[in-house]
Predicted model as a PDB file, atoms N, CA, C, CB and O in Angstrom, pLDDT in the B-factor column:
MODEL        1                                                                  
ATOM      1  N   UNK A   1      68.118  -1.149 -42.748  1.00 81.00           N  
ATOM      2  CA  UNK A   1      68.560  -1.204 -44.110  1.00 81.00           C  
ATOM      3  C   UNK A   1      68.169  -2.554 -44.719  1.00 81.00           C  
ATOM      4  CB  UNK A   1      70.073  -0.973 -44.195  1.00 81.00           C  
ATOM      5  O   UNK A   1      68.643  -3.580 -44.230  1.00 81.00           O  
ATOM      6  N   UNK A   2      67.329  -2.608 -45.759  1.00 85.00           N  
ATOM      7  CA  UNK A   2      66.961  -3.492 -46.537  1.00 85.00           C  
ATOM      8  C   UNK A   2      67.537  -3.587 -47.891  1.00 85.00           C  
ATOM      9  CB  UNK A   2      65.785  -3.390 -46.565  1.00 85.00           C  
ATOM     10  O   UNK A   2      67.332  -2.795 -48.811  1.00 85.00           O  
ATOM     11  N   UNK A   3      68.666  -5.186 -47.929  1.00 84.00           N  
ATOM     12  CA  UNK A   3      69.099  -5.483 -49.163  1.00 84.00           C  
ATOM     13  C   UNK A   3      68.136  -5.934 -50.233  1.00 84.00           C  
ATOM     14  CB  UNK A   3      70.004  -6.369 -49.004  1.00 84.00           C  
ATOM     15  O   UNK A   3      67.103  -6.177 -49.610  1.00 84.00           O  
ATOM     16  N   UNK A   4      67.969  -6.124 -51.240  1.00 86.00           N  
ATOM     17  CA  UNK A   4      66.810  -6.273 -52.271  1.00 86.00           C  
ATOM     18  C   UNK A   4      68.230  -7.010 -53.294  1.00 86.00           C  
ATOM     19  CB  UNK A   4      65.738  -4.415 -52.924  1.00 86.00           C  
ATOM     20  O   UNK A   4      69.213  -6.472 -53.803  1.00 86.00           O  
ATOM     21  N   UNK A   5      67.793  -8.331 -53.274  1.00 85.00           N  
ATOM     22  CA  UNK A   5      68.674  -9.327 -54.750  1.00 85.00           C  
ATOM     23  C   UNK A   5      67.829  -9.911 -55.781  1.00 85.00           C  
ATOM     24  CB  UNK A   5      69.534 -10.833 -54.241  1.00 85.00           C  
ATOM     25  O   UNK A   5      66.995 -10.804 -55.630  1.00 85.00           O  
ATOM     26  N   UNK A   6      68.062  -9.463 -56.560  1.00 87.00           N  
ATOM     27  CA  UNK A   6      66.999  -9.453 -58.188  1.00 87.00           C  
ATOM     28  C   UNK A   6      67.592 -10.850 -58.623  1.00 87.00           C  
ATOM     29  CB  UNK A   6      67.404  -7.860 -59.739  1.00 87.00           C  
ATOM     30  O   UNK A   6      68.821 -10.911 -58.596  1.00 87.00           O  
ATOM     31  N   UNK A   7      67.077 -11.704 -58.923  1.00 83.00           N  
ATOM     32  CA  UNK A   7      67.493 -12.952 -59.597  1.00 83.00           C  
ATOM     33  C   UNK A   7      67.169 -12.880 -60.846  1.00 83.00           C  
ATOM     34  CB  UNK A   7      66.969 -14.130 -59.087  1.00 83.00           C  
ATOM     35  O   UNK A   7      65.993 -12.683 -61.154  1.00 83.00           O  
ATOM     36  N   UNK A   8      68.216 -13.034 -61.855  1.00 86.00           N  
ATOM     37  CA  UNK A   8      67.501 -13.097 -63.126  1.00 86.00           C  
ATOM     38  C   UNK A   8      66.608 -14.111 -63.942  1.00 86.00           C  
ATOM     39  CB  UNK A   8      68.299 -12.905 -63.796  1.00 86.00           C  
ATOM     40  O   UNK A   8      66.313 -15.254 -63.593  1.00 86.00           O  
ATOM     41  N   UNK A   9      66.199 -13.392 -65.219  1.00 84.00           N  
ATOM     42  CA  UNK A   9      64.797 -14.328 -65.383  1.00 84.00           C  
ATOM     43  C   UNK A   9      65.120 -15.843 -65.885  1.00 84.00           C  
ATOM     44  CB  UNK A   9      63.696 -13.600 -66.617  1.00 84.00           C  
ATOM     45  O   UNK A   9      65.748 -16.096 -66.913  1.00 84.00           O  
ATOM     46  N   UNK A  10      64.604 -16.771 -65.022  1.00 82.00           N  
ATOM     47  CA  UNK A  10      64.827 -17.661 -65.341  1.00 82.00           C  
ATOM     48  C   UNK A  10      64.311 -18.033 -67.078  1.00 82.00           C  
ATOM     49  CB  UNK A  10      64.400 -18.288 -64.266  1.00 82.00           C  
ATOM     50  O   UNK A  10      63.406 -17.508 -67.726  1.00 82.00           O  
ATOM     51  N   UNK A  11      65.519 -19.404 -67.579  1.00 82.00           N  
ATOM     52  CA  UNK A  11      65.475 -18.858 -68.622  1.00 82.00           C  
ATOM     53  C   UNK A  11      64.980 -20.233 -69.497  1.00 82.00           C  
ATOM     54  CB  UNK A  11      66.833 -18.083 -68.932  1.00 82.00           C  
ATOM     55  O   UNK A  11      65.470 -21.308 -69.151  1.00 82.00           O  
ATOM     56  N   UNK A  12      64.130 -20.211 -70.492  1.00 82.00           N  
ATOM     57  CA  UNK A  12      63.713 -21.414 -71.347  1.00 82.00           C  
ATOM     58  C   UNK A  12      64.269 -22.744 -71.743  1.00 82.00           C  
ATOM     59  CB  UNK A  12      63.561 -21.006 -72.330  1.00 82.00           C  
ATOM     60  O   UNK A  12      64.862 -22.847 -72.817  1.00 82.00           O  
ATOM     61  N   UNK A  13      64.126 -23.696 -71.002  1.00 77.00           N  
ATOM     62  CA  UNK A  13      65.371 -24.760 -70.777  1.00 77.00           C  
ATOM     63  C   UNK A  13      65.086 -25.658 -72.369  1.00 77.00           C  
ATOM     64  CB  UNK A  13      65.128 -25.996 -68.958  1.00 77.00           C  
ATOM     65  O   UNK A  13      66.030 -26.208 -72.937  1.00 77.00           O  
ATOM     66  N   UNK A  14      63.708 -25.687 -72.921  1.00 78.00           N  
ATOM     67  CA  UNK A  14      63.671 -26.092 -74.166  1.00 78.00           C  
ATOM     68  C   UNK A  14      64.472 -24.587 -75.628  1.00 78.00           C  
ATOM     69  CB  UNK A  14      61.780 -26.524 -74.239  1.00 78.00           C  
ATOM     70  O   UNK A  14      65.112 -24.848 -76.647  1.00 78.00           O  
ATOM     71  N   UNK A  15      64.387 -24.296 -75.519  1.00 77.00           N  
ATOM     72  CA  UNK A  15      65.112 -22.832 -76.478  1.00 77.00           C  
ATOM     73  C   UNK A  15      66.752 -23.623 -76.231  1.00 77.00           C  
ATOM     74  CB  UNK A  15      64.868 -20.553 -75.423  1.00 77.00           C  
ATOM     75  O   UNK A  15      67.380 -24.430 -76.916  1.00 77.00           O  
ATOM     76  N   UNK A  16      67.006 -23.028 -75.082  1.00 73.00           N  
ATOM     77  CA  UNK A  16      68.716 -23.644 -74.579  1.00 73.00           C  
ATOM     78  C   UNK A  16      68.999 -25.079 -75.181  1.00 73.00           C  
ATOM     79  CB  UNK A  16      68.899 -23.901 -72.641  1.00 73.00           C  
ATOM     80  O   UNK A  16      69.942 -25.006 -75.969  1.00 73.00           O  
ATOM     81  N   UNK A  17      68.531 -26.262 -75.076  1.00 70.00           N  
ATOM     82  CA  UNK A  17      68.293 -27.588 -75.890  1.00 70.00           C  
ATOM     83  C   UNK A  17      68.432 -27.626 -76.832  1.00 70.00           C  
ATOM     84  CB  UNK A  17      67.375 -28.123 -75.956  1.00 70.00           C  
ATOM     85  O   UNK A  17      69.251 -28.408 -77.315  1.00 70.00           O  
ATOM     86  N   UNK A  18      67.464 -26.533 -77.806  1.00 69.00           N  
ATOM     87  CA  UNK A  18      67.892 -26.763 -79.262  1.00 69.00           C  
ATOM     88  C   UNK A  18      68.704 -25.973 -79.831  1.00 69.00           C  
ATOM     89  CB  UNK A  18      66.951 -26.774 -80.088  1.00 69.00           C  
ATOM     90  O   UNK A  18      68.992 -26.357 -80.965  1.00 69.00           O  
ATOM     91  N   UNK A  19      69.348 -24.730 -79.417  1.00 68.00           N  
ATOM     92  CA  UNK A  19      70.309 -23.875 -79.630  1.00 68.00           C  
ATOM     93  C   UNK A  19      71.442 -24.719 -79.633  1.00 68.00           C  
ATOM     94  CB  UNK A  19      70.347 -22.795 -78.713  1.00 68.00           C  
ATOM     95  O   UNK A  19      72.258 -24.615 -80.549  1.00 68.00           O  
ATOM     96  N   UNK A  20      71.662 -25.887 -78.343  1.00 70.00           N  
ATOM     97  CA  UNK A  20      73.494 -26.423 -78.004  1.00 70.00           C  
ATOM     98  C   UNK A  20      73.217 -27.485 -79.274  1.00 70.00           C  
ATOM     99  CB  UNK A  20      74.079 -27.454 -75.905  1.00 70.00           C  
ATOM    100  O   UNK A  20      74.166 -28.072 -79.794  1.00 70.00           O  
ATOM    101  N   UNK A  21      71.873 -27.678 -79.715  1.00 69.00           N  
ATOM    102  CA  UNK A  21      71.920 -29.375 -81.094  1.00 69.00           C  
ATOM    103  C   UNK A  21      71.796 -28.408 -82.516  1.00 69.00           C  
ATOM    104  CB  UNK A  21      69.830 -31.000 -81.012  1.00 69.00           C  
ATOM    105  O   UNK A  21      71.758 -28.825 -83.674  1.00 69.00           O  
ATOM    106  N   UNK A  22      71.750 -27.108 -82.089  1.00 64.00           N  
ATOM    107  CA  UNK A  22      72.208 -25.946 -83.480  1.00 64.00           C  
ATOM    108  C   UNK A  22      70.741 -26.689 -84.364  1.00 64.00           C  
ATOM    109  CB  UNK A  22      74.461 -26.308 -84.587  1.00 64.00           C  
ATOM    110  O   UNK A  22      70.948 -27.135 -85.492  1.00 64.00           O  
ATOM    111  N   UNK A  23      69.345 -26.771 -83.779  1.00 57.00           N  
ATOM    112  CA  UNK A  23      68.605 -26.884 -84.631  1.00 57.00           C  
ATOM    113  C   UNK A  23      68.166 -26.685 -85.773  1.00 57.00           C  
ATOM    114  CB  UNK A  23      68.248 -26.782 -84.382  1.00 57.00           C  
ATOM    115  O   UNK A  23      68.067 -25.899 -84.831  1.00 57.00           O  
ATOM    116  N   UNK A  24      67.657 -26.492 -87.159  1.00 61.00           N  
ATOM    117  CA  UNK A  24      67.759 -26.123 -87.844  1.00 61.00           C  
ATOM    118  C   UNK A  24      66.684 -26.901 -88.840  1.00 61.00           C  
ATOM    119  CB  UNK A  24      68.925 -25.981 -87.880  1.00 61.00           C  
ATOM    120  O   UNK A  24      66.013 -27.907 -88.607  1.00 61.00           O  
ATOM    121  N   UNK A  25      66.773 -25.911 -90.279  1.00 63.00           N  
ATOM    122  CA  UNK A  25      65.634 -26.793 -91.069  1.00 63.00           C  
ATOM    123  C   UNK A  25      66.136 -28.433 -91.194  1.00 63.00           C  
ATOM    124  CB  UNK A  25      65.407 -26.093 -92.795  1.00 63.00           C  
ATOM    125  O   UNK A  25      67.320 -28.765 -91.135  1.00 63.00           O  
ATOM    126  N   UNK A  26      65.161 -29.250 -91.351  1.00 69.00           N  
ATOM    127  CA  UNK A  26      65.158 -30.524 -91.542  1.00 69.00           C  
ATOM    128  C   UNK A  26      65.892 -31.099 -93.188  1.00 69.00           C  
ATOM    129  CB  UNK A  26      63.602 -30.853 -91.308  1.00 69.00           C  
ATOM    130  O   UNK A  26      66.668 -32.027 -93.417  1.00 69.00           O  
ATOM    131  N   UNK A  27      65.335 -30.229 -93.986  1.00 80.00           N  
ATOM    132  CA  UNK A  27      65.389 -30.658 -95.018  1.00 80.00           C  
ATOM    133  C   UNK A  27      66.730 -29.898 -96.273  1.00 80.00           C  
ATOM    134  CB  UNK A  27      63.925 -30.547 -95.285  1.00 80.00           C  
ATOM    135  O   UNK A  27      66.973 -28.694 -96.348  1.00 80.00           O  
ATOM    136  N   UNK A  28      67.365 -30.930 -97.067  1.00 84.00           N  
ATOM    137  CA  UNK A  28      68.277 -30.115 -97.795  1.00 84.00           C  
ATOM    138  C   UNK A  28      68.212 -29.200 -98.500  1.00 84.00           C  
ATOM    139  CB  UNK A  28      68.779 -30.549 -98.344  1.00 84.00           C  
ATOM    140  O   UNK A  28      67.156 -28.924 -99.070  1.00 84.00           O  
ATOM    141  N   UNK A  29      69.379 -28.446 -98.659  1.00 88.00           N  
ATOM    142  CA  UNK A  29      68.274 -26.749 -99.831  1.00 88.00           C  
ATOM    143  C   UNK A  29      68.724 -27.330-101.059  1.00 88.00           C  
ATOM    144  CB  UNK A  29      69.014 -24.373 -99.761  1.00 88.00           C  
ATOM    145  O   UNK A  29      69.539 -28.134-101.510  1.00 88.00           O  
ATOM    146  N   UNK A  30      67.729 -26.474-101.415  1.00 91.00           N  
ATOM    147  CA  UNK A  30      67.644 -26.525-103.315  1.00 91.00           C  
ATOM    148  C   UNK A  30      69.088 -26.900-104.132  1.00 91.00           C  
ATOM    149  CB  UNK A  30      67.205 -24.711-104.014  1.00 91.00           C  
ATOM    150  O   UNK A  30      69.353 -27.687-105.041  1.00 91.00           O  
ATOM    151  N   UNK A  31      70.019 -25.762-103.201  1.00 94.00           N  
ATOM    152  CA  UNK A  31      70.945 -25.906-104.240  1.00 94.00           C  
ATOM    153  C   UNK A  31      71.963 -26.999-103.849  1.00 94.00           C  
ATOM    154  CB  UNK A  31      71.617 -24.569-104.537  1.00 94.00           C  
ATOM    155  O   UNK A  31      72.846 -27.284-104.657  1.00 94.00           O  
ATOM    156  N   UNK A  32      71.874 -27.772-102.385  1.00 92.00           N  
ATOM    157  CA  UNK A  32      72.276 -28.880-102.991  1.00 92.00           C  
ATOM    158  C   UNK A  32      71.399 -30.463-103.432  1.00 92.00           C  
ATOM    159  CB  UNK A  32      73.253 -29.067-102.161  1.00 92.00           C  
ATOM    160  O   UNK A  32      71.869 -31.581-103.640  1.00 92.00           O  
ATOM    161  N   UNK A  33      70.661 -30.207-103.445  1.00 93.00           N  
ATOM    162  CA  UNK A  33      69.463 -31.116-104.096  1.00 93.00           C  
ATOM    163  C   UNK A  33      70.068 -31.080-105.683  1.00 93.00           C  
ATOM    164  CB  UNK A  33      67.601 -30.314-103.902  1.00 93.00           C  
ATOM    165  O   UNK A  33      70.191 -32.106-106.352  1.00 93.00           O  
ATOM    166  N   UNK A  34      70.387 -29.861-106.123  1.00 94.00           N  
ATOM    167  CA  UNK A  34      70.892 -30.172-107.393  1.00 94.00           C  
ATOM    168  C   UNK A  34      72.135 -30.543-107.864  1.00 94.00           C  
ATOM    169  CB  UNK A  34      70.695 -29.368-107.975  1.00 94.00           C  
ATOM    170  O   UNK A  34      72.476 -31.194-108.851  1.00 94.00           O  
ATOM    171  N   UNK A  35      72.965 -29.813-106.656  1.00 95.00           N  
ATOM    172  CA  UNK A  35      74.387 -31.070-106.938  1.00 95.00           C  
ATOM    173  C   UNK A  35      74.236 -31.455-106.529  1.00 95.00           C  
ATOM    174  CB  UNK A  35      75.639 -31.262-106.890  1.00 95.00           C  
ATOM    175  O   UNK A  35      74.328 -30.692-105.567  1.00 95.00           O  
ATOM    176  N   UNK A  36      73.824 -32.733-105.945  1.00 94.00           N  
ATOM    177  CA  UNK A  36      73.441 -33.915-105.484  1.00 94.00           C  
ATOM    178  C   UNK A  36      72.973 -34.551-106.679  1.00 94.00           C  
ATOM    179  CB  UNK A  36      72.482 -33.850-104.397  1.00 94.00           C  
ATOM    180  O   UNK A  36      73.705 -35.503-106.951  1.00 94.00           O  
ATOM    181  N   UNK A  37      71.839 -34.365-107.673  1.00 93.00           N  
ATOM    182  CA  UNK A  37      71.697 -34.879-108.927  1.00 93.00           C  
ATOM    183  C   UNK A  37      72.483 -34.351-109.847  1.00 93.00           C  
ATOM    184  CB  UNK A  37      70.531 -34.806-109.333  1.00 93.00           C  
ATOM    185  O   UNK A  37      72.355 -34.994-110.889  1.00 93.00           O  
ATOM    186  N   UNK A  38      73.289 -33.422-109.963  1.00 94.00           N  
ATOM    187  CA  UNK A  38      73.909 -33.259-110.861  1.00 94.00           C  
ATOM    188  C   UNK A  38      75.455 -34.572-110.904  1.00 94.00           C  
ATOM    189  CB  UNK A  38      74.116 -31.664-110.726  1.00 94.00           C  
ATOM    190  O   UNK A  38      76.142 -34.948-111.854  1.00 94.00           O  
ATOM    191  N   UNK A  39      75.490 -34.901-109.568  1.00 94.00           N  
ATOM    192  CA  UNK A  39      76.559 -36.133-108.925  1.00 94.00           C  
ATOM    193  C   UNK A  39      76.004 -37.007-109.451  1.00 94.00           C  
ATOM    194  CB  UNK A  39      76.761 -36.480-107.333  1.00 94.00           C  
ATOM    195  O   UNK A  39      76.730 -37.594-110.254  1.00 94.00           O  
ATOM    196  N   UNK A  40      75.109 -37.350-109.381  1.00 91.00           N  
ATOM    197  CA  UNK A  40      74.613 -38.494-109.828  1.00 91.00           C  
ATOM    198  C   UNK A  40      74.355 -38.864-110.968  1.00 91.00           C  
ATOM    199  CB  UNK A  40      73.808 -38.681-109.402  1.00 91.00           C  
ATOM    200  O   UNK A  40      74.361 -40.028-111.369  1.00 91.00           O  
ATOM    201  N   UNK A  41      74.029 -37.582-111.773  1.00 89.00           N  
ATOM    202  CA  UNK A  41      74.214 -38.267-113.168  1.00 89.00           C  
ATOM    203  C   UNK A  41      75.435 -38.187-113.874  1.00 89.00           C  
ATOM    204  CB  UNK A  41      73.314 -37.782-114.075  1.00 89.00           C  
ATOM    205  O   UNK A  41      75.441 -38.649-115.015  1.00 89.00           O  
ATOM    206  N   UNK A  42      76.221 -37.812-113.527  1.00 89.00           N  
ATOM    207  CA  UNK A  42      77.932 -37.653-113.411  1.00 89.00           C  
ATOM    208  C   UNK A  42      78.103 -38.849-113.227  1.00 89.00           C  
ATOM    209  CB  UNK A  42      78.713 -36.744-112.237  1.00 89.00           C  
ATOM    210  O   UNK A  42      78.545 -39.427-114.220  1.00 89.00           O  
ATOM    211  N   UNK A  43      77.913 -39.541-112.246  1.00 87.00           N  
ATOM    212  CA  UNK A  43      78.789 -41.164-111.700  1.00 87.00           C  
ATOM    213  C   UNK A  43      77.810 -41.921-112.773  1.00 87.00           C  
ATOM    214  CB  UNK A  43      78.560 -41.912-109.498  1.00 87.00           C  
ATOM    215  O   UNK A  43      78.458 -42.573-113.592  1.00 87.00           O  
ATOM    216  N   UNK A  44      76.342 -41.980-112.954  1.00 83.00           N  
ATOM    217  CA  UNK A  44      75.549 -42.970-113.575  1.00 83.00           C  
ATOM    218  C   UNK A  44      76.685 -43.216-115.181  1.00 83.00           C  
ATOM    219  CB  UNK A  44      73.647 -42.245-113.829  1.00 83.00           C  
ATOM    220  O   UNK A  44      77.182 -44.297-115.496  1.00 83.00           O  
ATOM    221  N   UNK A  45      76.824 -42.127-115.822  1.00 83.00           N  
ATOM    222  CA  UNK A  45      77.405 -41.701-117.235  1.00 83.00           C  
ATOM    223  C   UNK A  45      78.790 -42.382-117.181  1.00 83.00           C  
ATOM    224  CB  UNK A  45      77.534 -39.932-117.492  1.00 83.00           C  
ATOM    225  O   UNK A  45      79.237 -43.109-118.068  1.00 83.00           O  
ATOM    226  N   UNK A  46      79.390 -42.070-116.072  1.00 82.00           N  
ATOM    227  CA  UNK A  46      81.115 -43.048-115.907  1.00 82.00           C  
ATOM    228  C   UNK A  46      80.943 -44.323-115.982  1.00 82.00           C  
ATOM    229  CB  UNK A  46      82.024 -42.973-114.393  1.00 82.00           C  
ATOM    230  O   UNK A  46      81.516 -45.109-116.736  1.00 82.00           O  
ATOM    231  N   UNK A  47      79.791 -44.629-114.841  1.00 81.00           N  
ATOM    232  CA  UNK A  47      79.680 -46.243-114.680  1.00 81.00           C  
ATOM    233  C   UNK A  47      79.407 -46.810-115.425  1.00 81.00           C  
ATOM    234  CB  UNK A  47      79.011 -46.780-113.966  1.00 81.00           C  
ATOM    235  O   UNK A  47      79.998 -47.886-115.507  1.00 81.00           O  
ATOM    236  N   UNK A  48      78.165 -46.443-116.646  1.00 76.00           N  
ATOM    237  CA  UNK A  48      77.062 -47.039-117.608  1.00 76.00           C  
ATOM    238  C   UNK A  48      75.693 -46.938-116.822  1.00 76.00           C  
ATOM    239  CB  UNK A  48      77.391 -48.704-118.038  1.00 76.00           C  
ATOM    240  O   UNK A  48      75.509 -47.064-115.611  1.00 76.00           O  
ATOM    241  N   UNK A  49      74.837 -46.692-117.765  1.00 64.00           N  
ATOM    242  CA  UNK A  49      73.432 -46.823-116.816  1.00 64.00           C  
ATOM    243  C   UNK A  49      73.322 -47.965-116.996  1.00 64.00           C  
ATOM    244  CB  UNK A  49      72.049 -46.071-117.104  1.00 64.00           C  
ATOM    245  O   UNK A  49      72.164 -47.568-116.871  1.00 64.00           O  
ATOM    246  N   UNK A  50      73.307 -49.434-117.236  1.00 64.00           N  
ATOM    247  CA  UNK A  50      72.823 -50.723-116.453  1.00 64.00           C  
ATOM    248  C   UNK A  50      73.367 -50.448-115.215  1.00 64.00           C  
ATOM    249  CB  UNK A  50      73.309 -52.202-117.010  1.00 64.00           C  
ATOM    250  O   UNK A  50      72.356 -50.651-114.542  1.00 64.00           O  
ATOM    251  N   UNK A  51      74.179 -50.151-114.449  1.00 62.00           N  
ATOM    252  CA  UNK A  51      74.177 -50.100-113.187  1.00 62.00           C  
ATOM    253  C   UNK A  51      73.228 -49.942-112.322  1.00 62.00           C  
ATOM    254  CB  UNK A  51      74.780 -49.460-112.966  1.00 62.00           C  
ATOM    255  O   UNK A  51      72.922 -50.573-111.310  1.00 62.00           O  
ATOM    256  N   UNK A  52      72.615 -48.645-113.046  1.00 60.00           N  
ATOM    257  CA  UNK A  52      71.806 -47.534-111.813  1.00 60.00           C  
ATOM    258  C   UNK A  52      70.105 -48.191-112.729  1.00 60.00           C  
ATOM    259  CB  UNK A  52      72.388 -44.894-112.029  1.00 60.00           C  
ATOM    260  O   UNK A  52      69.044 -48.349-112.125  1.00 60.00           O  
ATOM    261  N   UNK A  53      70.234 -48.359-113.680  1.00 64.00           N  
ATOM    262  CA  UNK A  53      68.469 -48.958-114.598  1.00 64.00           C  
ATOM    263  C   UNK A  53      68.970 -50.447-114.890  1.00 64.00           C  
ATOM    264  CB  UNK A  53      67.891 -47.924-116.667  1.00 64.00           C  
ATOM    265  O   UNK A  53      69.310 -50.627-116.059  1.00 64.00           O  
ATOM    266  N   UNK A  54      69.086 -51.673-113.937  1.00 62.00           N  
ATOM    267  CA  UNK A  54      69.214 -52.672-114.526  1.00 62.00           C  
ATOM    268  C   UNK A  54      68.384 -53.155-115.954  1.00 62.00           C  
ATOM    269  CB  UNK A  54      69.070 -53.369-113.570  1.00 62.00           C  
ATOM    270  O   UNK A  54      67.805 -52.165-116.401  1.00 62.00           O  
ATOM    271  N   UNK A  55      68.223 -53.985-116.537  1.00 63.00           N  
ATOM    272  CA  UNK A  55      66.918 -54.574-117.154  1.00 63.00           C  
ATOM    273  C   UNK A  55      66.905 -55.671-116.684  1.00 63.00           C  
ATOM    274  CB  UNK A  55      66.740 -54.677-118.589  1.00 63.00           C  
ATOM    275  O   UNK A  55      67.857 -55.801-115.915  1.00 63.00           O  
ATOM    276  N   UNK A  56      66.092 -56.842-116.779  1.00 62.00           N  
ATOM    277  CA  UNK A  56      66.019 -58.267-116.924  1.00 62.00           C  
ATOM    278  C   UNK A  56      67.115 -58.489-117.379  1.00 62.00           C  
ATOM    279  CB  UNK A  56      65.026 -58.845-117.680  1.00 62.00           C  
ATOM    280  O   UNK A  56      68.045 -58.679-116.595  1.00 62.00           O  
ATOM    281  N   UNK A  57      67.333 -58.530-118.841  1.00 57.00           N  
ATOM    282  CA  UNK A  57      68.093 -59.511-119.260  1.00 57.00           C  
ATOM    283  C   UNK A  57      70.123 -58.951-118.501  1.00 57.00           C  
ATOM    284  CB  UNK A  57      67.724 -59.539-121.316  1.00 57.00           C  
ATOM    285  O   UNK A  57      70.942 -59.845-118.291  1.00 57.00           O  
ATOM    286  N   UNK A  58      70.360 -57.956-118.333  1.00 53.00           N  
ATOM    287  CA  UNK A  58      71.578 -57.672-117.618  1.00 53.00           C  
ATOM    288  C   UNK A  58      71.495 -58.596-116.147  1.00 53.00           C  
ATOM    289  CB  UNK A  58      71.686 -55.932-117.366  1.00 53.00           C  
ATOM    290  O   UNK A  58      72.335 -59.363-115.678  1.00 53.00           O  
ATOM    291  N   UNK A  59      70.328 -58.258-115.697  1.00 55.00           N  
ATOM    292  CA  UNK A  59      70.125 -59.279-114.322  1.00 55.00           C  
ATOM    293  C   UNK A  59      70.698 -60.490-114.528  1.00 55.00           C  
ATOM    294  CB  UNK A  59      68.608 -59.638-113.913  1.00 55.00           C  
ATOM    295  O   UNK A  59      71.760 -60.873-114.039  1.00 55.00           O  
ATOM    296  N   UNK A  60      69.806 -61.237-115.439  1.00 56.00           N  
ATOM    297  CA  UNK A  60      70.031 -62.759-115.566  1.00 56.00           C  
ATOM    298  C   UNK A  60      71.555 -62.827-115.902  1.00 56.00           C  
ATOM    299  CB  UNK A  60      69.042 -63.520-116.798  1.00 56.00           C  
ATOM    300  O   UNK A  60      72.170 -63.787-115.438  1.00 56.00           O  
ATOM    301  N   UNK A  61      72.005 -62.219-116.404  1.00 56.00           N  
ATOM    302  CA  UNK A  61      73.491 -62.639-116.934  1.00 56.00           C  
ATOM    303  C   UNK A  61      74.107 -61.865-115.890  1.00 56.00           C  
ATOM    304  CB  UNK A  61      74.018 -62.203-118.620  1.00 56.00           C  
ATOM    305  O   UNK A  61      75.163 -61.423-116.342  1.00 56.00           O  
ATOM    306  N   UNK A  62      73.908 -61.450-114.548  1.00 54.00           N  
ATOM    307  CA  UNK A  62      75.208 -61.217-113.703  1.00 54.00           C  
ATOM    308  C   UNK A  62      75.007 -62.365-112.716  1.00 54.00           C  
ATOM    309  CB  UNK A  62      75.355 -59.617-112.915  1.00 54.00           C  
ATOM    310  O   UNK A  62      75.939 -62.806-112.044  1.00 54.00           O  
ATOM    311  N   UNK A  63      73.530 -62.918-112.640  1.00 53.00           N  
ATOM    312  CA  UNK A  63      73.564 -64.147-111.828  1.00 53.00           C  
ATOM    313  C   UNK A  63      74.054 -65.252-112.567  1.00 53.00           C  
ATOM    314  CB  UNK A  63      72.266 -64.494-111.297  1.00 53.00           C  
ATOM    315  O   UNK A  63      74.437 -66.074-111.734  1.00 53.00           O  
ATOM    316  N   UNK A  64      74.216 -65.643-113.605  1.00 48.00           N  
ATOM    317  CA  UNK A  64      74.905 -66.666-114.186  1.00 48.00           C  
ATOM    318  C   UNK A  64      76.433 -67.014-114.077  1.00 48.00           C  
ATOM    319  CB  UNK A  64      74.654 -66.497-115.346  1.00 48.00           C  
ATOM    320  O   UNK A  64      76.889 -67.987-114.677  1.00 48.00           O  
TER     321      UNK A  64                                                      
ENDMDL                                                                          
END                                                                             
């Protein structure tokens, strides 16, 4: 009598790697790319834009 033990298929140790770091696209989607600028010009408008667009002359007068 001959036992016969099937080992299963060994299995892709790079696949397994990026599955447990939940790989995924690199880059942000569209829709928050736009709230993301839509934030931003939200805070620019509260703050004042010299904040976020200095000029020269605002420069010189915060170093003074």
């Amino acid at each position: 009598m001959k036992l016969k033990v099937t080992l299963p298929k060994p299995r892709n140790p790079h696949a397994l790697a990026a599955r447990q770091r939940q790989a995924g696209a690199h880059d942000k989607r569209e829709k928050v790319k736009r709230r993301d600028a839509r934030q931003a010009l939200a805070k620019a408008v509260k703050q004042g834009w010299e904040d976020f667009f200095p000029t020269p002359v605002s420069l010189c007068c915060r170093l003074a």
